[in-house]
C-alpha positions in Angstrom: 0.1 20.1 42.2 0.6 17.1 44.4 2.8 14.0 42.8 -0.7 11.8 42.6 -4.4 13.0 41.9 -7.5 11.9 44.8 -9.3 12.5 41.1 -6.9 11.7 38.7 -9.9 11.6 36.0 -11.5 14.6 36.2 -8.3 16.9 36.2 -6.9 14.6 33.5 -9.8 15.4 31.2 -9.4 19.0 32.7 -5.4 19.6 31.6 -6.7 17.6 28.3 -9.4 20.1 27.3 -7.1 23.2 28.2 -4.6 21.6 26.1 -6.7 21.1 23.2 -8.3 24.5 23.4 -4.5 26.1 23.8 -3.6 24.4 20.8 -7.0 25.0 18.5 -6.5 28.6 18.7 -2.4 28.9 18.7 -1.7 25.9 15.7 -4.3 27.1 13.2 -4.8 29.3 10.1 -5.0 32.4 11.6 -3.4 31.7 15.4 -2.7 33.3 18.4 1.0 32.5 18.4 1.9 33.6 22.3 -0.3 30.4 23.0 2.5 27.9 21.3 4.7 29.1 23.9 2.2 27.7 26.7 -0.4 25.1 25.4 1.0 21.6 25.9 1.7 22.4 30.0 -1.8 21.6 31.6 -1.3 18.3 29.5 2.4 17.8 30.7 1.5 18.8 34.2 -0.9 16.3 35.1 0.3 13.2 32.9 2.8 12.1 35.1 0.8 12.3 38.6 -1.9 10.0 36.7 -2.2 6.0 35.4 -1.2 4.9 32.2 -4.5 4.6 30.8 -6.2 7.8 32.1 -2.8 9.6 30.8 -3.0 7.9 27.7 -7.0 8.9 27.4 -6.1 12.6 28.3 -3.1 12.6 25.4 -5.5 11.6 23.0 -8.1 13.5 23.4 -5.7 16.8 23.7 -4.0 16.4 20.6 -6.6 15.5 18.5 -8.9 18.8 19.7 -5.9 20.7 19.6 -5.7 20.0 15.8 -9.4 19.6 15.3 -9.5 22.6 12.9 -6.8 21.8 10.8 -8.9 18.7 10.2 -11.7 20.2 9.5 -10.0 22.6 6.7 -8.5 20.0 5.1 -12.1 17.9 4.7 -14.3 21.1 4.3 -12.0 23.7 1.9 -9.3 21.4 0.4 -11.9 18.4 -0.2 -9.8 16.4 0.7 -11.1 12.2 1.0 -13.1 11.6 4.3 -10.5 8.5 4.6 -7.8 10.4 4.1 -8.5 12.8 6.6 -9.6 10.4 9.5 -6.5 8.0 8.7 -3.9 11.1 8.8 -5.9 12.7 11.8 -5.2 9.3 14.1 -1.7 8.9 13.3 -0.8 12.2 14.2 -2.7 12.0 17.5 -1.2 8.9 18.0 2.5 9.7 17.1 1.9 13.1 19.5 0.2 10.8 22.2 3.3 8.5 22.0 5.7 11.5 22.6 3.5 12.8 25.7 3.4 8.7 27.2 7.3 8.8 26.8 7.9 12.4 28.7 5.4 10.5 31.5 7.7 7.4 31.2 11.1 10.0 32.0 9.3 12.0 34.5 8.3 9.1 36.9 11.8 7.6 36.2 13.1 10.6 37.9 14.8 11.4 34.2 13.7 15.3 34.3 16.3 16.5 31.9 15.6 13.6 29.4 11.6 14.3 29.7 12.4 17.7 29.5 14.6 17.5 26.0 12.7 14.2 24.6 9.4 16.0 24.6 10.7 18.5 21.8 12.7 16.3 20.0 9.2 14.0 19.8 7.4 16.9 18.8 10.1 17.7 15.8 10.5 13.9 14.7 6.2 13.7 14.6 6.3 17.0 11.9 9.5 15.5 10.2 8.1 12.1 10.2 4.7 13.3 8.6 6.3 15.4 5.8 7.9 12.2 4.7 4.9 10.0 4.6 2.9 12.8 3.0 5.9 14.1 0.7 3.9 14.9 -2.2 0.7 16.0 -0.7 2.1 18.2 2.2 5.8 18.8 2.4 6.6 21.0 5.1 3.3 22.5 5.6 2.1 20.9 9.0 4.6 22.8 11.4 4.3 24.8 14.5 7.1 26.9 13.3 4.8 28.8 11.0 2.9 30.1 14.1 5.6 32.3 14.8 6.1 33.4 11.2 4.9 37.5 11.9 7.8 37.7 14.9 10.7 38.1 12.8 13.0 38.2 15.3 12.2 34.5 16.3 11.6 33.5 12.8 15.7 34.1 11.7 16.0 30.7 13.5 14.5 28.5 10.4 17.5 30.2 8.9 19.6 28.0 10.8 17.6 24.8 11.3 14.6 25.4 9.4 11.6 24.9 10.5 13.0 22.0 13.0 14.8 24.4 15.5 11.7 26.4 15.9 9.3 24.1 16.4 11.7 22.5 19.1 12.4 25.4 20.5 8.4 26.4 21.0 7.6 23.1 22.6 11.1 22.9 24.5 10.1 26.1 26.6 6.1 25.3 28.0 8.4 21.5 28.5 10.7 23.3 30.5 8.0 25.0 32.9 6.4 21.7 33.4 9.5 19.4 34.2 10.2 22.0 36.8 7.1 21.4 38.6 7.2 17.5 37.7 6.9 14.9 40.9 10.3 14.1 41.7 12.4 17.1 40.4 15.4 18.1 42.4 16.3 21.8 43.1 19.3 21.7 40.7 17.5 19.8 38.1 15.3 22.7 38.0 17.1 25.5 38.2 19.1 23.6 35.1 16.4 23.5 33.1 15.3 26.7 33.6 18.8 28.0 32.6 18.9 25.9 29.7 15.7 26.8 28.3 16.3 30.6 29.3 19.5 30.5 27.4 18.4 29.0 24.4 15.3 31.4 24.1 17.6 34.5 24.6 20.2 33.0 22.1 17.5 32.6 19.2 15.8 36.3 20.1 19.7 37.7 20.1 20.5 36.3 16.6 17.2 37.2 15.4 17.8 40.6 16.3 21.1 41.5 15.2 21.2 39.0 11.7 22.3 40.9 9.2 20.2 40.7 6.4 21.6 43.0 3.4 19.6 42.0 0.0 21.3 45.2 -1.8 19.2 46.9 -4.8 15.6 47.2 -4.6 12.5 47.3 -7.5 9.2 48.2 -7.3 6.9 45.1 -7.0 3.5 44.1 -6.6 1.1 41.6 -6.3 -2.5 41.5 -7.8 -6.2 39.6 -8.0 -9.0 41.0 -9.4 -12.5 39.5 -7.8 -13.8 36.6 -9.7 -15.8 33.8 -9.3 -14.2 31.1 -10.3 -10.5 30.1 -11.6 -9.3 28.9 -14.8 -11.9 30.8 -17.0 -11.7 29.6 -20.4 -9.9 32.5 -22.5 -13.0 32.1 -25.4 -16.2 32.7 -23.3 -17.6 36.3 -22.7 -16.7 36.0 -19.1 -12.9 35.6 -20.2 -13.1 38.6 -21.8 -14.5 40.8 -19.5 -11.9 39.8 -16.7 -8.8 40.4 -19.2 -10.6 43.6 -19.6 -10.8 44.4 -16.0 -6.8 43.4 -15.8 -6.0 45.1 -19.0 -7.3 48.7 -16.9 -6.2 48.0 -13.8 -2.5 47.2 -15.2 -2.4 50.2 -17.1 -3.6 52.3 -14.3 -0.7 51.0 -12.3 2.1 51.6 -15.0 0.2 55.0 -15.4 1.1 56.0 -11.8 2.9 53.7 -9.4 6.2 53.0 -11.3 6.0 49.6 -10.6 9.0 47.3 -12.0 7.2 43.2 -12.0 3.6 42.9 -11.3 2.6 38.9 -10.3 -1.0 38.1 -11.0 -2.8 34.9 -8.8 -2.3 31.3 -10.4 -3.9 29.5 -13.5 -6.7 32.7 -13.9 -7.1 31.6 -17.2 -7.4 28.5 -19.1 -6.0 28.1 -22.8 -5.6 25.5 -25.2 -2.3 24.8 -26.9 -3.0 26.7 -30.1 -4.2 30.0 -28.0 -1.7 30.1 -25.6 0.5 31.7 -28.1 -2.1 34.8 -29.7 -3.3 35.0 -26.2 -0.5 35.5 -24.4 0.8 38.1 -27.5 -1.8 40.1 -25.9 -0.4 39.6 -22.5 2.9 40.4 -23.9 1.8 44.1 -25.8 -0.4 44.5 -22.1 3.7 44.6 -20.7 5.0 46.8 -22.8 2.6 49.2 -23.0 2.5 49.5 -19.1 5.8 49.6 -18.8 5.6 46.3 -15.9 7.0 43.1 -16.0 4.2 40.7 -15.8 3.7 37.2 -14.5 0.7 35.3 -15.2 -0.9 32.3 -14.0 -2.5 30.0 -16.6 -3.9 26.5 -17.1 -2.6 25.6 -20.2 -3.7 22.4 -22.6 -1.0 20.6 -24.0 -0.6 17.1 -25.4 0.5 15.2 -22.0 -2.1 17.0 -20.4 -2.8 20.3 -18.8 0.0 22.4 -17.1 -0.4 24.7 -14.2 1.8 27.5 -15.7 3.7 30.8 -14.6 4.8 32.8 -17.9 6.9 35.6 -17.3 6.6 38.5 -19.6 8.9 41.1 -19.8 8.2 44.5 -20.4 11.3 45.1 -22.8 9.1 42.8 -25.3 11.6 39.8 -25.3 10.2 36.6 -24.9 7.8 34.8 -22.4 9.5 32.0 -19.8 7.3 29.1 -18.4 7.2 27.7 -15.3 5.0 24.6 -14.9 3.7 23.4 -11.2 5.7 20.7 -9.9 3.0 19.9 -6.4 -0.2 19.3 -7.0 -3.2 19.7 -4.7 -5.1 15.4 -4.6 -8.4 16.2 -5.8 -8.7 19.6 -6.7 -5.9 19.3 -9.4 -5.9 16.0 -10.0 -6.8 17.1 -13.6 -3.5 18.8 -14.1 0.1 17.6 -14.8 2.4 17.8 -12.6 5.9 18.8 -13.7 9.6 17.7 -12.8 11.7 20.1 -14.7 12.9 22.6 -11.5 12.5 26.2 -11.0 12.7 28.7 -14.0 15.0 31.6 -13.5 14.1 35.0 -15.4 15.6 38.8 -15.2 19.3 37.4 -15.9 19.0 34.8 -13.6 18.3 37.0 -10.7 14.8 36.1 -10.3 12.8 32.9 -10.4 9.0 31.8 -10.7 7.3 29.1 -9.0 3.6 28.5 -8.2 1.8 28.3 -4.9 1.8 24.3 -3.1 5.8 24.6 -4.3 6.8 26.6 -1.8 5.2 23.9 1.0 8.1 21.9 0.0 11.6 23.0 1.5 13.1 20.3 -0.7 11.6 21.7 -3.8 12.6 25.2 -3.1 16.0 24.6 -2.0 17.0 24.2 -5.6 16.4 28.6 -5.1 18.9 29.0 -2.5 21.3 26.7 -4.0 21.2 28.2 -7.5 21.1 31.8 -5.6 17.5 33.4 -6.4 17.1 36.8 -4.6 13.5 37.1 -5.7 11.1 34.5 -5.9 7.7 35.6 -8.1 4.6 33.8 -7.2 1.3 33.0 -8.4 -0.8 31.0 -5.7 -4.8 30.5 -5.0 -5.8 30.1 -1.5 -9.2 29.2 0.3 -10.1 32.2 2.0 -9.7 30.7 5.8 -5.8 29.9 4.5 -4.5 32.9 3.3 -2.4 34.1 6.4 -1.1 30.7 6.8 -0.4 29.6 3.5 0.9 33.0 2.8 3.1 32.4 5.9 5.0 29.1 4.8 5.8 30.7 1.5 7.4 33.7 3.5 9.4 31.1 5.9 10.8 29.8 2.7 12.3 33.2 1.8 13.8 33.2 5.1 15.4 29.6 5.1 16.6 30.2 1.5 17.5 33.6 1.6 15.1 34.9 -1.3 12.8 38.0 -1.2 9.1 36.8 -2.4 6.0 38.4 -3.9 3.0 36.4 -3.8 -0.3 36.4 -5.6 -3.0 34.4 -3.5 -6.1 34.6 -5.2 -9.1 34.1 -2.3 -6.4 35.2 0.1 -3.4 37.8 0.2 -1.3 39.7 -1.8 2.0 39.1 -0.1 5.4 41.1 -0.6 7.9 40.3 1.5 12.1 39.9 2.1 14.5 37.5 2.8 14.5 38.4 6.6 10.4 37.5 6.5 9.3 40.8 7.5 5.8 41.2 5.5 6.8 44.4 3.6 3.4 45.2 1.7 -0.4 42.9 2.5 -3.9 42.9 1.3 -6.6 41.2 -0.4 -6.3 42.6 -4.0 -3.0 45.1 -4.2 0.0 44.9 -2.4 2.7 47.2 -3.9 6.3 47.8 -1.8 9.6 48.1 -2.4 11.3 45.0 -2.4 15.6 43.6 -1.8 16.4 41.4 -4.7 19.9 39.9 -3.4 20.4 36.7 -2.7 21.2 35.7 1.3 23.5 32.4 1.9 22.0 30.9 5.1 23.2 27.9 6.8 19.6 26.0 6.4 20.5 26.4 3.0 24.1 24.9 3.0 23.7 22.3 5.4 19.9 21.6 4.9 18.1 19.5 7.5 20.9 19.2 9.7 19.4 19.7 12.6 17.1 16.6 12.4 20.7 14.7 13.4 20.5 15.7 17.1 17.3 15.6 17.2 17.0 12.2 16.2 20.1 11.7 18.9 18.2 13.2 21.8 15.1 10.9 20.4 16.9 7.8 21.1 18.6 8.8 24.4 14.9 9.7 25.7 13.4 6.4 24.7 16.5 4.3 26.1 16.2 6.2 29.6 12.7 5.3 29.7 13.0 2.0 30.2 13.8 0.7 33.7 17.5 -0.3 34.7 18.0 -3.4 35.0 18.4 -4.3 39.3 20.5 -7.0 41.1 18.7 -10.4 42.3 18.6 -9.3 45.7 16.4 -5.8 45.4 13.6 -7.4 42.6 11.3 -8.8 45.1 11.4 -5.2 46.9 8.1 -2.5 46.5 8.3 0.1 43.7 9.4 3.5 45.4 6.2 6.0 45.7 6.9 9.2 43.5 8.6 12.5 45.6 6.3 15.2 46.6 7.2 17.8 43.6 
């Protein structure tokens, strides 16, 4: 492609829609992850051979089509405020925009390497940037990392740097291919780039490979939702009845035949008052012993502050229950729950530990895991049906920048059982039953935590200083600006 456009419009809005459509099927729910590792190049590509304005148009309308559908989840299956959606969708296409106008700025500068590391380090500061504005709502959950989440060998990286390092990494490498063929770069410049991008990619698929992930013992563990059609069923009503029923077979069938050690059921199935929880979960309690299976069971439970969004744990040896109370809740949908503060509860000698679905979006809040040294993580969740591989997904990242095995109920989504390395060891939508590593993993993500934001931030700065235009003696102001090399 020539440094300038005889139709800089129509192949702007061109690399824009090929952008947008890379991005709406590799960054979604269920995505097409090889597309990460390509989509923002037509975008790159023709930005800096364009005007300010037409680049700024085509920027705009890439990134907000490339995230269209996330939009539209968030509005149509997490009813989530009309406002809130339209607000949060225009400052992350503008934040994105802003990092695309800044690689232009470097490219036409003739600052190749700076476009060419500024553009990730955008990319990373945009995700960091929007898990701190929507903390409580979000955490962690809006990340390209996750895209990459069923290629373990690439997925050891969060590890490391957590989700930052992949995420730069993914937009570092399409960045690389475009600053190559950028107007103005130089034979070395390219060839360094390429090297540097090269290298980095083989670095992270060489550690991913040969990490050594030793968990030690393993249990029997499953994960289990019986159809219904609706959650939180009153524990009083017919309907309550017949689904404790249904559970009370199916649970016996499985300590019957499948040897299974802890069974986690989906969250807040049920919904109790303060004075049943304790006869009904009695019940729960004989249901464990006479299977033989460690339970953990997800119920809304009244109490005076307010109602909790529980995990009890109930151990098959008859000692008993441990509760573990929601500490993120979903705006709107649970706004009439309590949200707790009390940190994770550890069970099974302090080996294992429950938390509840939305937690696990939040690196901060499952830190306290890795630091205290959980090597199993039990967990009930609900999903939305179009969710479940992705939601699913950043709970199994967790495991792998903590160093926990997880096994995950999703009710109206999967039944997850996985290890500390994220490789998916049992999936499906009712019964997932595998054999699971229940040793704790020290990573460096977990020591060091978000460490890796510090370079970023670094490499942020350098970018944005080199995009502004040196300063040039008296004499050579008045002369013409110098037309862009032929790439």
């Amino acid at each position: 492609m020539a440094s300038s456009l005889d139709r800089p419009l129509p192949w702007a809005l061109g690399a824009a829609a090929a952008t947008a459509l890379l991005y709406a099927f590799g960054f979604a729910l269920d995505p097409v992850s090889w597309l990460m590792w390509i989509a923002p190049v037509p975008l790159l590509l023709v930005v800096p051979r364009v005007g300010f304005w037409t680049a700024l148009l085509a920027a705009e309308l890439a990134w907000l089509g490339g995230t269209s559908r996330i939009w539209a989840y968030l509005a149509a299956s997490l009813e989530m405020p009309p406002a809130f959606v339209i607000v949060s969708a225009l400052v992350f296409t503008g934040l994105y925009t802003a990092v695309t106008l800044l690689y232009r700025g470097l490219v036409r500068r003739g600052r190749h390497w700076f476009a060419f590391l500024a553009m990730p380090a955008g990319v990373v500061a945009v995700e960091y940037l929007g898990s701190v504005i929507n903390a409580e709502a979000g955490g962690e959950w809006w990340s390209f990392a996750y895209t990459q989440a069923d290629h373990p060998a690439v997925l050891q990286l969060v590890s490391v740097t957590g989700v930052w390092g992949l995420t730069f990494l993914l937009t570092a490498v399409p960045t690389a291919a475009a600053a190559m063929l950028a107007p103005g770069a130089e034979r070395r410049g390219r060839i360094g780039i390429a090297a540097t991008a090269a290298a980095c990619l083989a670095a992270t698929l060489a550690f991913g490979l040969a990490r050594p992930v030793d968990q030690g013992e393993t249990i029997r563990a499953a994960a289990l939702a019986l159809p219904t059609d609706e959650d939180s069923i009153r524990t009083d009503t017919d309907k309550g009845e017949r689904l404790f029923a249904d559970y009370r077979a199916e649970i016996t069938r499985l300590g019957d035949g499948d040897d299974i050690d802890v069974l986690v059921l989906s969250e807040k199935i049920f919904h109790v008052t303060a004075e049943e929880a304790g006869p009904y979960l009695d019940r729960w309690s004989a249901l464990a012993v006479e299977s033989g299976i460690d339970l953990v069971l997800g119920l809304a439970i009244d109490q005076g502050a307010g109602t909790v969004n529980a995990a009890v744990w109930l151990p098959a040896d008859g000692a008993g229950p441990a509760e573990y109370h929601k500490q993120h809740l979903i705006p709107g949908l649970e706004d009439w729950m309590t949200a707790s503060d009390a940190g994770p509860t550890f069970v099974a000698g302090e080996r294992w530990a429950l938390t509840i679905c939305k937690d696990l979006d939040h690196a901060g809040t499952i830190s306290e895991y890795g630091d205290a040294g959980a090597g199993l993580v039990l967990a009930p969740a609900l999903d939305f049906t179009v969710d479940g591989w992705w939601h699913s997904r950043v709970a199994v990242t967790r495991g792998v920048e903590q160093g926990f095995s997880l096994v995950r109920a999703g009710q109206i989504g999967l039944m997850t059982v996985s290890d500390a390395s994220g490789e998916v060891l049992a999936e499906d939508e009712r019964l997932a039953i595998a054999d699971v590593p229940t040793g704790h993993v020290a990573t460096v993500y977990g020591r060091l935590g978000n460490w890796f934001l510090f370079p970023v931030l670094l490499i942020l700065l350098a970018g944005v200083a080199a995009a502004f235009p040196k300063r040039r003696p008296e004499r050579e102001r008045d002369r013409p600006e110098v037309e862009l090399a032929a790439a």
